[in-house]
Legacy VTK file of the C-alpha trace (Angstrom):
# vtk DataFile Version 3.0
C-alpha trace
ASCII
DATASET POLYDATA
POINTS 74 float
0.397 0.835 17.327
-1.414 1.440 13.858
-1.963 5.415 13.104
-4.401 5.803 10.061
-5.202 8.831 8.047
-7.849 8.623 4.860
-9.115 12.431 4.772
-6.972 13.674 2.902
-5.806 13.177 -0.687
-2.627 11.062 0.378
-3.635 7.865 2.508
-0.994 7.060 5.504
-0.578 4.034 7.357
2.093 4.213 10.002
2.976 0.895 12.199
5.860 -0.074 14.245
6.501 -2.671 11.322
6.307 0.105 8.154
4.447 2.674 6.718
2.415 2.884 3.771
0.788 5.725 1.950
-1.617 6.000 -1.301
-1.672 8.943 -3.324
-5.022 9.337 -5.677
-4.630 12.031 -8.244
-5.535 13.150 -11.938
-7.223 9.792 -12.517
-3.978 7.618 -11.337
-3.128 6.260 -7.805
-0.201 5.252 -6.374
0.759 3.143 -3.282
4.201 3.426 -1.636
5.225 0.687 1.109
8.116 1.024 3.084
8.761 -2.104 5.187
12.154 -4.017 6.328
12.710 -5.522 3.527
10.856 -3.845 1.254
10.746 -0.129 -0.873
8.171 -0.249 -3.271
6.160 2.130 -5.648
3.839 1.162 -7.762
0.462 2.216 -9.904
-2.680 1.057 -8.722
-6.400 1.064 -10.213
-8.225 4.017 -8.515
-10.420 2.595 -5.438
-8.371 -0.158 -5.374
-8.251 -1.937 -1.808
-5.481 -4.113 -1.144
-4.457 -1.956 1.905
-7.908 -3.058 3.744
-7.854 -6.040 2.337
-4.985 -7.153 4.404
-6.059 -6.058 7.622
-3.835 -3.048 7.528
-1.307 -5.368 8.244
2.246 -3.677 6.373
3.634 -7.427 6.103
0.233 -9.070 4.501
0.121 -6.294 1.938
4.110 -6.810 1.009
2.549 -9.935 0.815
-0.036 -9.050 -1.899
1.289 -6.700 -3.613
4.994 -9.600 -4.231
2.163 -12.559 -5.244
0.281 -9.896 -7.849
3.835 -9.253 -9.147
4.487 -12.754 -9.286
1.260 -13.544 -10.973
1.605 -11.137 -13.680
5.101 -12.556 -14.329
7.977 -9.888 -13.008
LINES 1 75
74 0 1 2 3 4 5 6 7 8 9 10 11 12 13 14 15 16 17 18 19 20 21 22 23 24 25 26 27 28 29 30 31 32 33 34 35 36 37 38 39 40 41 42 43 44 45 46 47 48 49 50 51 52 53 54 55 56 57 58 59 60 61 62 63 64 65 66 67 68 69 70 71 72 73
């Protein structure tokens, strides 16, 4: 089961496998996965659309957002 709210100014996805929300205000965003083995905060670019990108799948974007980390070099 996938519930998804994007009217208001804090974005929720809630799954049987995690939840993830954005926040979007005063010109910064933020994205905040909770998943099994994950806890994460971090910035994002405003618009930014990894969330979609991965199907609104909680695992793919853990996923994304641990290769962009990786990429960047942390």
């Amino acid at each position: 089961m996938k519930l998804v709210s994007t009217r208001w100014w804090v974005k929720a996805l809630l799954t049987s496998h995690g939840a993830c929300f954005g926040v979007e205000f005063g010109g910064k965003a933020y994205l905040l996965l909770v998943a099994p083995r994950n806890v994460v905060i971090v910035p994002r670019p405003i618009g930014d659309r990894v969330v979609e990108e991965s199907g609104l799948d909680i695992g793919r974007i853990a996923i994304a957002l641990r290769n962009e980390r990786s990429a960047q070099g942390f």
